[in-house]
C-alpha positions in Angstrom: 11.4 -2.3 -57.1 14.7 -4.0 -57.0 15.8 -2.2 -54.0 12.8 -3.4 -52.2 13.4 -6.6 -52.6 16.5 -6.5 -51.9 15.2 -5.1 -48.6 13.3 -7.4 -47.8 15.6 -10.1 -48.2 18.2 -8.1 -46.2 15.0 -7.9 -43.1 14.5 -11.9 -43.9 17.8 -12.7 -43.3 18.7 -10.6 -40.0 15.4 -12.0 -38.7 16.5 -15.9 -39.3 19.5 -14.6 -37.9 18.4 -12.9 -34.3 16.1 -16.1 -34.3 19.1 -18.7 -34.5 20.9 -16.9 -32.1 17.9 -16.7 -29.5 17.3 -20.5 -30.3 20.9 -20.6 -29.3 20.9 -18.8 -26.0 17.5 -20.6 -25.3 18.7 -24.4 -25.5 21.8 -23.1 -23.1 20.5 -21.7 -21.0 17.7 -24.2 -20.9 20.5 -26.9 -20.2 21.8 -24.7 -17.7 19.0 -24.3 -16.1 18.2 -28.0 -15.5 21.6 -29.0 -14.6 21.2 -26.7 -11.7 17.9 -28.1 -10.8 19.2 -32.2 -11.5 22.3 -31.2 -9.0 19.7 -29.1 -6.3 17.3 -32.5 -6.5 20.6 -34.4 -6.0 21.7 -32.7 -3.1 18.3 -32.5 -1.7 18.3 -36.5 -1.8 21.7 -36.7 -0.2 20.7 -34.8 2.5 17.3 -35.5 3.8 18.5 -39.4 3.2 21.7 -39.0 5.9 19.1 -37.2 8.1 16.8 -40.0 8.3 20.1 -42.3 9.1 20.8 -39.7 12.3 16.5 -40.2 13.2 16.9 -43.9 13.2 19.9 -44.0 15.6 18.4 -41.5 18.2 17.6 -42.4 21.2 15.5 -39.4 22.5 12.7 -37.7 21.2 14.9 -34.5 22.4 17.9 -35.0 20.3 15.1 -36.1 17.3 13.4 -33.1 17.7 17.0 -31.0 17.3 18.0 -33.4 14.5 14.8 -32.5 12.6 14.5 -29.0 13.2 18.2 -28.1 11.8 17.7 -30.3 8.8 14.5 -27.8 8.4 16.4 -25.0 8.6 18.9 -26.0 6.7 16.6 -27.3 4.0 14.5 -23.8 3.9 17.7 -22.3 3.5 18.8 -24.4 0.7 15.5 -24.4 -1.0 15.7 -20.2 -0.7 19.0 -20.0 -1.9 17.9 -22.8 -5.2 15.4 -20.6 -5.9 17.7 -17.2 -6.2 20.1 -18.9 -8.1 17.1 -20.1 -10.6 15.3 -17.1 -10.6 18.1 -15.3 -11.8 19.3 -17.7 -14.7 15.1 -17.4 -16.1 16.2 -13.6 -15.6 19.3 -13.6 -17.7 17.3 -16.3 -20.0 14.9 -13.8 -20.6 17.4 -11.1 -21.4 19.4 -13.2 -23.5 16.8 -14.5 -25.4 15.7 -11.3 -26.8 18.9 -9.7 -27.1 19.5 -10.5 -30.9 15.7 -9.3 -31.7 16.9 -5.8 -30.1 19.3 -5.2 -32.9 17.0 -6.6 -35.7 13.9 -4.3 -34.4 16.1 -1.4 -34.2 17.5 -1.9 -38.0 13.5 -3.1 -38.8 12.1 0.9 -37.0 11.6 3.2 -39.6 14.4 6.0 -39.5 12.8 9.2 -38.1 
């Protein structure tokens, strides 16, 4: 009986532990992930506010036209590139999250 519970206070301790560590790894790369998105939104700003200085002092519709469609490039660009870069930190989030729960589900699996 005694071993059992000191079994179960072994399981009850790894399990606060994986979840600490997943808490951990969840508010970085939370914090992370925002700071990316804050400096994207930033940049995003920056730019499409200097393009609409160049649109103001145009004085063809041609050299608007140009003026507007390389910002839209380089805006879809930007926006695919964003999108990578953030896809891949939910990735790693993801990976890193559950990490720590790895070890304590293997140590929790009954041996076989």
């Amino acid at each position: 009986m005694m071993k059992n519970m000191e079994d179960v206070q072994k399981m009850s301790k790894d399990s606060m532990d994986a979840t600490m560590k997943s808490l951990d790894t969840l508010s970085k790369a939370t914090q992370a992930i925002a700071t990316e998105v804050a400096d994207y939104s930033k940049k995003s700003f920056e730019d499409s506010s200097k393009v609409m200085e160049k649109l103001l002092g145009v004085k063809s519709i041609e050299k608007a036209i140009e003026i507007q469609t390389d910002y839209a490039k380089t805006a879809y660009e930007g926006f695919v590139a964003q999108a990578t870069k953030v896809g891949e930190l939910y990735a790693d989030l993801a990976k890193e999250t559950f990490k720590p729960f790895e070890a304590y589900a293997a140590k929790a699996s009954p041996a076989k």
